[in-house]
N, C-alpha and C positions, 0 to 999 in steps of 0.2 A: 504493500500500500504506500509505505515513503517514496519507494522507487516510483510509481505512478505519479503521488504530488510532486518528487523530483522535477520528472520529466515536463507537465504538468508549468510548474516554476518556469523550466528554462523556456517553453514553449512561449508562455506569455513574455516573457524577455526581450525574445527574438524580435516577436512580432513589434513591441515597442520600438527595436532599435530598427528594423524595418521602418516605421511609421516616420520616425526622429529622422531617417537618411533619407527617405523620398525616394525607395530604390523602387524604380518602376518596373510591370509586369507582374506576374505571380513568381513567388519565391516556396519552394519543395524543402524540405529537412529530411535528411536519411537520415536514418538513426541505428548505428549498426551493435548488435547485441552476441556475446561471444556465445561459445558454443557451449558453455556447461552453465551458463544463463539460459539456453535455448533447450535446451536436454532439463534442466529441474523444469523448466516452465510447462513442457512435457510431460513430465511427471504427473505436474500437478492437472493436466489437463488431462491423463489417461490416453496420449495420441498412440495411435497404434505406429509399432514403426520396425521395421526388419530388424533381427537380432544375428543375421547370418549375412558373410557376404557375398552377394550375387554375384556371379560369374556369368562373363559373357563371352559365346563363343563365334566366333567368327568365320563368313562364312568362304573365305577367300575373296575373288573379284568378281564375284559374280554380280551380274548388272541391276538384273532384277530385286538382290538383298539390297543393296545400295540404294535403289531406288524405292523401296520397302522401306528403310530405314527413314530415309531423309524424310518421306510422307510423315511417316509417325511423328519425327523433330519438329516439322512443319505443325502439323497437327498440336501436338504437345504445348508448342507456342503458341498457337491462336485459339486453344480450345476457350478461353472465355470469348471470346469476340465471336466463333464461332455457334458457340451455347448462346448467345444474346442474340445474333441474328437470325439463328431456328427458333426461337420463343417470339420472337418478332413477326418472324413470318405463319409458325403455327399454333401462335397463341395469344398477340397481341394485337393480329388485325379483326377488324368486325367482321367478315368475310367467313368466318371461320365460327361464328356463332355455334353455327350446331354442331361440333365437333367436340370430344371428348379434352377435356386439356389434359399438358402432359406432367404430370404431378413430378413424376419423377425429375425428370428434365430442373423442374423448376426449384425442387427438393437441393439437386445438384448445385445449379445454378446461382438460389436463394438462401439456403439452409432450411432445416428441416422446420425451425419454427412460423418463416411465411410458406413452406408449402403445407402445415398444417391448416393454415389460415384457408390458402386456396380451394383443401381439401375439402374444409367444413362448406365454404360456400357453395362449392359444387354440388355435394351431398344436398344442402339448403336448395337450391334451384330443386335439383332432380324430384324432390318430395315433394315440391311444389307442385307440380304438373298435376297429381290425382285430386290436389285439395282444389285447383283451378278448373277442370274439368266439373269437379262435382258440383262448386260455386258456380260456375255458367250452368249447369242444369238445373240450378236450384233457381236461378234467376229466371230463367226462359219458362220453367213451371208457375213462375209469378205473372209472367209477361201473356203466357196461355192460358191462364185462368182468371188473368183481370175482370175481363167482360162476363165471367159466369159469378164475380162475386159481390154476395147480394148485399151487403151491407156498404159498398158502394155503389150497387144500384138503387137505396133507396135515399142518398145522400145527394145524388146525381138526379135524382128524378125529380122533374119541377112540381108536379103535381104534389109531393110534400111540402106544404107551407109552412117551415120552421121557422119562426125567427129567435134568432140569438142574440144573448145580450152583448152590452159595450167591451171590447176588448182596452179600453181605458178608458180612463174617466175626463168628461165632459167633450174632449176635442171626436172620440171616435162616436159612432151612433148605431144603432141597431142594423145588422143584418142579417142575411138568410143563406142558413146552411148550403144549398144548391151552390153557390160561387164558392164552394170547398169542393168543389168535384174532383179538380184537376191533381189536390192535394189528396186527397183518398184514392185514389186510383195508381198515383205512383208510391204510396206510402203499399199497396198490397204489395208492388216487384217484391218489397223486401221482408213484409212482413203477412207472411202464410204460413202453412200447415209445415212446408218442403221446412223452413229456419231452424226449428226444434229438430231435426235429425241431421242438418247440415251442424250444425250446435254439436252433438253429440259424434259424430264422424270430425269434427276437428279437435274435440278434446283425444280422440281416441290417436288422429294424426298427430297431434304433439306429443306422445309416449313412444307411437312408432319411429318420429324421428330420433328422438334420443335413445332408442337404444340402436338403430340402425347405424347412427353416427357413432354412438359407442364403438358396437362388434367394426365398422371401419375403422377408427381412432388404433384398435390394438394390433389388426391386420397390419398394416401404418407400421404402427411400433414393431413388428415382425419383421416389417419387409427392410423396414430400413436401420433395422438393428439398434432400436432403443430400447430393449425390454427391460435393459439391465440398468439405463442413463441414470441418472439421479443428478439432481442438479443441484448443483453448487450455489451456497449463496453468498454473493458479493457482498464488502463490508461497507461498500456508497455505494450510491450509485455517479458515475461518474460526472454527471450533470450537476448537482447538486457541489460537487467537489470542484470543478471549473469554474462555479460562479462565486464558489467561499473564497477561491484563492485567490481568484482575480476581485472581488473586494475587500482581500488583505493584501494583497499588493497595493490598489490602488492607494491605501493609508500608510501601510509599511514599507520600511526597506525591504530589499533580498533577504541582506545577513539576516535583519530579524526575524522574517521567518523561516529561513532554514533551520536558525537556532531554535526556536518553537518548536518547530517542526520536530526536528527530532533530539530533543529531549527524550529523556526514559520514561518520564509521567505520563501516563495514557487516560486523557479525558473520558470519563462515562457519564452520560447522561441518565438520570435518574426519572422514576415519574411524576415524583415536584420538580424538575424541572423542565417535563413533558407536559406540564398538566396547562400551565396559562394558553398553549399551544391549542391541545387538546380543545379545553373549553372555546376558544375561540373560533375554530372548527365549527364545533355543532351550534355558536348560535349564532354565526355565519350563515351556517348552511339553512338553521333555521329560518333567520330574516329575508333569506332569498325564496325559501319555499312560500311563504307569507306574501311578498312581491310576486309571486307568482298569482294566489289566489287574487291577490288588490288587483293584479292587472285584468284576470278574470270579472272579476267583480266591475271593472272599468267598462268592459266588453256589453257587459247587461245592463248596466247603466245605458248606454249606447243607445242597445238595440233597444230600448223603452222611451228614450226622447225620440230618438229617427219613425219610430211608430209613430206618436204622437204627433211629429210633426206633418210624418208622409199624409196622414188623416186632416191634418187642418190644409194640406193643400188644395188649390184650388184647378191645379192641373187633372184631368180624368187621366192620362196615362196614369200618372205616378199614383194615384188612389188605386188604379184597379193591381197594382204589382205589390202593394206596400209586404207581402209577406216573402215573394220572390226576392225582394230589395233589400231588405232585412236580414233574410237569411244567409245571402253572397255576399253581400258587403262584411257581414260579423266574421263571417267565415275566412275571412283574405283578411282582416285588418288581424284575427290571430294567429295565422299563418306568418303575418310580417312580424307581429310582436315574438310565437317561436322561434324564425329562424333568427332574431338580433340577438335574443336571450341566451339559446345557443351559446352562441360565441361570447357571451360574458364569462355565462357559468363555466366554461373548458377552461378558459385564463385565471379564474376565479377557483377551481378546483385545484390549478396546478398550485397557484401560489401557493393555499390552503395546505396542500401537501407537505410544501417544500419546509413551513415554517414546520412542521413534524421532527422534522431530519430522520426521519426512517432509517432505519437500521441498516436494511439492505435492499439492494434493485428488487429482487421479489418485493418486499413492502412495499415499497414505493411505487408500482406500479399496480398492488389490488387497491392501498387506500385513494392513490387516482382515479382507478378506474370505479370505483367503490363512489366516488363523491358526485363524479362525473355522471354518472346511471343516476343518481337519486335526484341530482336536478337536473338535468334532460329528461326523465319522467315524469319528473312532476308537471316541468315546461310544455310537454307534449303531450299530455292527459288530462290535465288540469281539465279547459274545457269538453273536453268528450266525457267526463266524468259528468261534469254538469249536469249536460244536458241529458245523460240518460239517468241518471240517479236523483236530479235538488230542483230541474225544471219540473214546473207544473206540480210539486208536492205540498211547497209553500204557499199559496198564493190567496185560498182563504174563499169567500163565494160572493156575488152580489151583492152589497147593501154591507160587508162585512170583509174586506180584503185585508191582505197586508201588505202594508207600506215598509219603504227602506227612503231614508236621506230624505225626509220631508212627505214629499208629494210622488214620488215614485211608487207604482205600485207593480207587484213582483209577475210575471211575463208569463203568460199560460201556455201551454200546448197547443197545438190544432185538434182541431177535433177527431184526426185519424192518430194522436198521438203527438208521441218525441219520436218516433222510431225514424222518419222523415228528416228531421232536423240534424239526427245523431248520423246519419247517412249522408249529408251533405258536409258535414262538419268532420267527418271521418276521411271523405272521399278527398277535399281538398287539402286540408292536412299533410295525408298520405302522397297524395301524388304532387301537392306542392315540394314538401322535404324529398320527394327522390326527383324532382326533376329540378329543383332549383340549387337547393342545399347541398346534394348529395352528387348530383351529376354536373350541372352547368359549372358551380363553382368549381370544381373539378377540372373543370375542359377550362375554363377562362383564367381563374388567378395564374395559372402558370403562363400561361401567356401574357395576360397581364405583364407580369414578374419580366417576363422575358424583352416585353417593347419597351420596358421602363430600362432595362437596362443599356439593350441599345440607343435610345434616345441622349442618354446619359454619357455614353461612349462619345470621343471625337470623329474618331472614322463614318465613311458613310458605308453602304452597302458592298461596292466591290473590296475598298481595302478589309471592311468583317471579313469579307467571305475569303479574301487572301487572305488574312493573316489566321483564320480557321483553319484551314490548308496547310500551314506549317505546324499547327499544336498538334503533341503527341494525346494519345488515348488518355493517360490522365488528367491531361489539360482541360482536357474536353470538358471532362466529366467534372472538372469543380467550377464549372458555369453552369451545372444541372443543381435542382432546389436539394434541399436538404432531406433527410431520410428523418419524417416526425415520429414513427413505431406505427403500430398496430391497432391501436385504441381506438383513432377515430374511424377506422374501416368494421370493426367490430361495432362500436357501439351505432350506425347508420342502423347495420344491421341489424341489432338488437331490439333495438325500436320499432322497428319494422317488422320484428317477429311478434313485439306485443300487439302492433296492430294490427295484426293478422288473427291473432288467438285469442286476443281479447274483449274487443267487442265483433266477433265475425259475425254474431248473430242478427247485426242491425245493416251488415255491408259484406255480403258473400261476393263479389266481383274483388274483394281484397288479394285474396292468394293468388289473382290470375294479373293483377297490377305488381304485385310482387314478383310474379315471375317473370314478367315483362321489363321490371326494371332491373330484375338480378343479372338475366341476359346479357342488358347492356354493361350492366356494371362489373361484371368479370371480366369483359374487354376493355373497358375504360382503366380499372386498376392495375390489369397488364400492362398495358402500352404507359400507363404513368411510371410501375416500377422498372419498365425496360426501358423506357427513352426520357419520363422527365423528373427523375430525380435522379440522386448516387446509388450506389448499388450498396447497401446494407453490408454491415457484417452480417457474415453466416451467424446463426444462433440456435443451437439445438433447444427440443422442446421434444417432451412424448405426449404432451394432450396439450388441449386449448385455456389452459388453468380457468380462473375463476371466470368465465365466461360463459364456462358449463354450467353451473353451480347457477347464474341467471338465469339462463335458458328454460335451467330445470325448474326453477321458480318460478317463472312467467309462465311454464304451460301446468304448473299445477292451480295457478292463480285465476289461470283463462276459464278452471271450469265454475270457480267461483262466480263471475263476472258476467259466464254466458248464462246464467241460469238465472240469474238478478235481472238481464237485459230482458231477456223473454218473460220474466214474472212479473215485472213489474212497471218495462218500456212498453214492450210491444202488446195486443191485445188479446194476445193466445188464449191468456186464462181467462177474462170476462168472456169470450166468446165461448170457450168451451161450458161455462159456468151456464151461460144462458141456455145454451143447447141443449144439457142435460137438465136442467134445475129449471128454468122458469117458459122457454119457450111451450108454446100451445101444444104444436103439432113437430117438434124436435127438429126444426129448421132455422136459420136465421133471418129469416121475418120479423121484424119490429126489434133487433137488436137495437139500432140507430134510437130509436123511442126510449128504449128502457136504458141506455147508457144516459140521457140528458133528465135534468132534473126542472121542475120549475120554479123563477120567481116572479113576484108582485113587484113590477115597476114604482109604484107610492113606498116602498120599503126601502128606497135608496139614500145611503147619507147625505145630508145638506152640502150642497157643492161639487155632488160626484155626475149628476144623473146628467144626459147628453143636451148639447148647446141644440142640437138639431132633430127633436122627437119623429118630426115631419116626413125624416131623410125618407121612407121607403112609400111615402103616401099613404098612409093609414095610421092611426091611433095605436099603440101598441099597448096592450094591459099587462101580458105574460110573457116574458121573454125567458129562455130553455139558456143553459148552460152546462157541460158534461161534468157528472159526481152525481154520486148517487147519497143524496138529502131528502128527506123528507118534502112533500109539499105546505105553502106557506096555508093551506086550508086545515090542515091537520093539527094533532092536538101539541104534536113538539117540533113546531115550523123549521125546517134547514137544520136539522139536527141530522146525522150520518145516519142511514137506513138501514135496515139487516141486510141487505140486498150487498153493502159494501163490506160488513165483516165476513158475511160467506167469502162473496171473493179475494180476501185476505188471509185467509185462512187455505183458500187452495193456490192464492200465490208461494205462501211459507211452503206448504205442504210439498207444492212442484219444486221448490229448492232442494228440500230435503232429498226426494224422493230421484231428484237430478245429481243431486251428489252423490248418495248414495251408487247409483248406476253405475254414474262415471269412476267412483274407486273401484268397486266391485272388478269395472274393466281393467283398473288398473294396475288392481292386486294381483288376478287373474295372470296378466300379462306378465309381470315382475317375478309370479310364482312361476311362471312357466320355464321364463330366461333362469330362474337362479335353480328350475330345476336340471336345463341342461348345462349349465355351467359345473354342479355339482357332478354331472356324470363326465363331463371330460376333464371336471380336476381329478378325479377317481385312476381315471385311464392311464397317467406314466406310474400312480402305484400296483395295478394289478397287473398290468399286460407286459410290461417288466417283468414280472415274477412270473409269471406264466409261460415268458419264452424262456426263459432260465432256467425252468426246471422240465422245461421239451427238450431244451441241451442239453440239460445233465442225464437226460434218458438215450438222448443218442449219445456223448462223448465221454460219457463218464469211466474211470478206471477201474478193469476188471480184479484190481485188485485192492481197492476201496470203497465200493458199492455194495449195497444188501442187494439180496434178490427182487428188491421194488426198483428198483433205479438210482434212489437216493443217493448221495455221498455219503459217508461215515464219518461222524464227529470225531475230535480227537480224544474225546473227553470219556468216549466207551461203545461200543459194539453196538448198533443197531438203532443209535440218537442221529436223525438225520436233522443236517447243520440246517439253518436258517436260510431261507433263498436270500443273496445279496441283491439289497437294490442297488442297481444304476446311480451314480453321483449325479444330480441337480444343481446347477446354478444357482447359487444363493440368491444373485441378483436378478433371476429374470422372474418376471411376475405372472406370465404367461404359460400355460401347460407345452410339454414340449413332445413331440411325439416321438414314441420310442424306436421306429424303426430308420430314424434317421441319426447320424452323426452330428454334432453342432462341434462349432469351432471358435471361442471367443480369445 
């Protein structure tokens, strides 16, 4: 580690006296390290390395050896240049979309921990495909059974004369259910019978993924001889240590910190002296999760004056959209406030970290990535939570609402639900962050990066291009961006996997916009890691560390979520409730009826009731509003009716009863896997023994064997020894099959 800060020291040195001389061009440092520095370093990396010395025999003059020869030198020389231009050509261009990528290649080319990375997204695509498939069917069953479904044809039908009360108070005025057609009709694509078993086939696809990625992850580990890795853990990480040192340089002499430096006293930091750190952390992290909801809370604020105002308008367009208007605009203004947040909270998690000082690169990259997930989730869920969980629950009834900030009154559902609302607010979202966030800035900042620099430059374009022509291959390459990690290619991803599993019940066309963007984006992060940035240090790795560990969380979280969505978004259960329980003739005829309640217009608080009674040309006495309340005729007026604890009770119930299902599957599943795991960890202890004592039945010696076959102990006449097992790799974690040789 001194040697590192050493280096480290002189490094920052150089470049000062560089800066101090004005030595133009880029300036290289070899750094040449003796040979029993290079042999322990060895050591301590476990490199494999020949312990014999190879002989080479020669073949005389023959032409063809020579020209054999020189190929392979050839080769030998250019195999990186050569490995980056086949990964360019059969992996980096778009052109090549539906082709298998070449993991290996890239494993070689990359190290083993981005071709894990490659690996998993691959696998992520490829399971994508059956969830996309079955979402387009489940959509198209919505799209074919619109016109058959009757609780949109009786909301549709003019002959229903409903009128509905004020969706705010004084500016909006009475209207009639019939101009919700358009809204019921597209809220069915998504919300039918098909949702509940796309619900439960996605819970069941998020366990088939993880363990399919598992049983790959180990194959992986087999193939490319990590069974046995363990990884070392660094005692900084090196980031952290370039930026200490270079702000003790910039206050101290050299001498004084080399003298510091290496002293014999070794600083420990303790957890009083982790703890101001610590706590600062969490109510950081807390104050921005709270910024998170105030900007939510901003968003509805919003969309309750734009209503208000869209209504006092005098324009007929913009009166007859005010919900289309509403809806698109809240939906793009938090798309814009996700992706700025984004980028605060990444910078904002790293500092967070750094003030930690983590122990070691492992630390220091789960509590990054640890902080990073928990506010880029909150950022990007916040309002989709909303709106399927807190709209329309608060909000209170005619004559009786609740208010927030004064005179704001809290924002209702349509009359076909949220399920509509959370589907627009999902779809944009979703496909704003992968095509803006996730791809575009991808494709442009580096370009960006790139014209800024030539602008910057004196030369114009031919002398670039000449004096490009003279830089060798490294040159090149330290005018390509910098290599950031892994973090931010995973966490897109991971995002994208909750929005795929978490609310799919309200937006089944999710896993097919995910596959559609995964496509492009394993070409996009090729041709990034092949041509525009540096080419990483290799880095071994035998899984995808705490990544997993999300993954597995979010899809056990998703069946929580689908089952809240459908019980208590979408209308599954009042419908089925009506069905069996209150309808006449066990059809849905007069659902639309029995979901709205009435009230007594004279019942409305002073200063709420509408500026324009007149709006629809008739006198209005009763106006319908959806909740099921008592009528203002009865003896406990707008009091909550049985009609709505039944169906409370079979929303719980279908939780329950959905959860349950879904472990059930998932026990199922887990007991299946750990029972064939249990039989091939069984397999190098028996089948071992079993060939070894078929040996000793053919090979055994006629003059220390019993008449069974056995060997003779030495210990007395007719004690047959113990079959020997086979020696086992301590380190490999994987079963190893007996009838092969290994070699480590």
């Amino acid at each position: 580690m001194k040697t590192f800060c050493l280096i480290i020291i002189i490094l920052f040195n150089i470049t000062f006296s560089v800066f101090q001389n004005k030595i133009p061009g880029i300036g290289f440092l070899k750094i040449h390290a003796p040979w029993n520095v290079l042999c322990r370093e060895a050591e301590f990396m476990k490199l494999k390395m020949p312990t014999k010395k190879v002989y080479e025999v020669k073949q005389g003059s023959n032409v063809v050896e020579r020209i054999n020869l020189f190929i392979r030198k050839v080769t030998t020389l250019f195999y990186p240049l050569l490995s980056c231009q086949i990964l360019y050509e059969e992996w980096a261009s778009y052109s090549v979309f539906y082709k298998y990528q070449p993991i290996g290649l890239i494993r070689k080319y990359f190290g083993e921990k981005i071709g894990l990375y490659f690996a998993w997204l691959g696998v992520y695509t490829q399971m994508l495909i059956p969830a996309s498939i079955v979402g387009a069917i489940v959509f198209l069953y919505g799209c074919a059974t619109v016109d058959n479904d009757i609780p949109s044809m009786e909301i549709c039908d003019p002959r229903n004369n409903i009128t509905m009360c004020p969706l705010c108070d004084r500016a909006c005025s009475y209207w009639e259910l019939k101009t919700a057609c358009g809204t019921a009709r597209a809220s069915h694509l998504f919300d039918n019978p098909a949702t509940v078993f796309f619900s439960i086939f996605m819970a069941l696809w998020a366990a088939m993924f993880m363990e399919h990625w598992k049983r790959r992850q180990m194959r992986l580990n087999y193939i490319w001889d990590l069974t046995g890795f363990e990884e070392e853990e660094v005692s900084l990480c090196p980031y952290a240590t370039a930026c200490l040192l270079l702000y003790v340089c910039s206050y101290f002499s050299l001498d004084y910190v080399l003298i510091t430096l290496f002293q014999d006293k070794k600083v420990k930091l303790t957890c009083t002296d982790r703890a101001p750190a610590y706590m600062m952390g969490l109510f950081t992290m807390l104050f921005m999760v709270g910024v998170t909801f105030a900007v939510v809370f901003g968003v509805i604020l919003y969309r309750i004056s734009i209503r208000a105002a869209l209504h006092m308008s005098s324009n007929p367009t913009a009166r007859s959209n005010i919900r289309a208007t509403v809806k698109g605009t809240a939906a793009v203004i938090n798309l814009v406030i996700i992706i700025i947040m984004d980028e605060i909270y990444g910078a904002l998690a790293r500092w967070l970290t750094l003030l930690e000082v983590p122990k070691t690169d492992k630390s220091f990259e789960e509590r990054l990535i640890i902080k990073t997930f928990v506010l880029k989730f909150a950022n990007a869920f916040s309002p989709i939570v909303y709106l399927a969980f807190f709209r329309g629950r608060m909000v209170g009834r005619p004559g009786d609402y609740v208010y927030v900030i004064g005179s704001y009154r809290m924002e209702e559902c349509a009359h076909a639900g949220c399920l509509m609302e959370l589907c627009i607010q999902l779809c944009i979202t979703m496909l704003g962050k992968q095509l803006i966030q996730n791809n575009l800035f991808e494709i442009a900042i580096p370009k960006i990066k790139k014209l800024i620099r030539r602008r910057k430059s004196d030369m114009d374009s031919q002398q670039q291009e000449d004096y490009n022509m003279t830089l060798q291959r490294h040159e090149k390459d330290h005018f390509l961006g910098p290599f950031v990690g892994l973090s931010p290619e995973y966490m897109e991803m991971i995002i994208q996997f909750g929005m795929v599993t978490l609310f799919v019940a309200s937006f089944p066309l999710a896993p097919l916009f995910a596959l559609l963007n995964n496509i492009i984006e394993i070409r996009l992060d090729a041709k990034k890691f092949v041509t525009e940035v540096r080419r990483p240090i290799a880095a071994r790795a035998k899984d995808i560390g705490i990544w997993y560990n999300l993954l597995r969380g979010l899809s056990k979280v998703a069946v929580i979520v689908n089952a809240f969505v459908i019980s208590f978004t979408s209308d599954f259960i009042p419908r089925l409730v009506y069905q069996y329980m209150y309808s006449p003739d066990g059809s849905m005829h007069g659902f639309v009826n029995h979901t709205m309640s009435y009230f007594n217009v004279s019942d409305f608080q002073p200063g709420t009731a509408p500026l324009q009674p007149m709006h629809l040309g008739y006198e209005v006495q009763i106006c319908r509003y959806k909740d099921y309340r008592e009528t203002p005729w009865s003896n406990t007026p707008y009091d909550l009716s049985k009609e709505f604890w039944a169906i409370l009770a079979c929303r719980l119930a279908f939780v329950v009863v959905f959860q349950v299902r879904s472990f059930c599957h998932l026990l199922l599943n887990d007991c299946f896997w750990n029972f064939i795991e249990g039989i091939v960890k069984e397999m190098p202890r028996s089948v071992p023994s079993f060939l070894l004592l078929e040996c000793g039945h053919q090979s055994a010696d006629p003059q220390g064997e019993d008449p069974h076959g056995g060997a003779l102990h030495e210990g007395g006449r007719g004690q047959k020894a113990p079959p020997r097992q086979p020696r086992q790799p301590k380190s490999s974690s994987a079963p190893l099959s007996p009838c092969l040789t290994y070699t480590f």
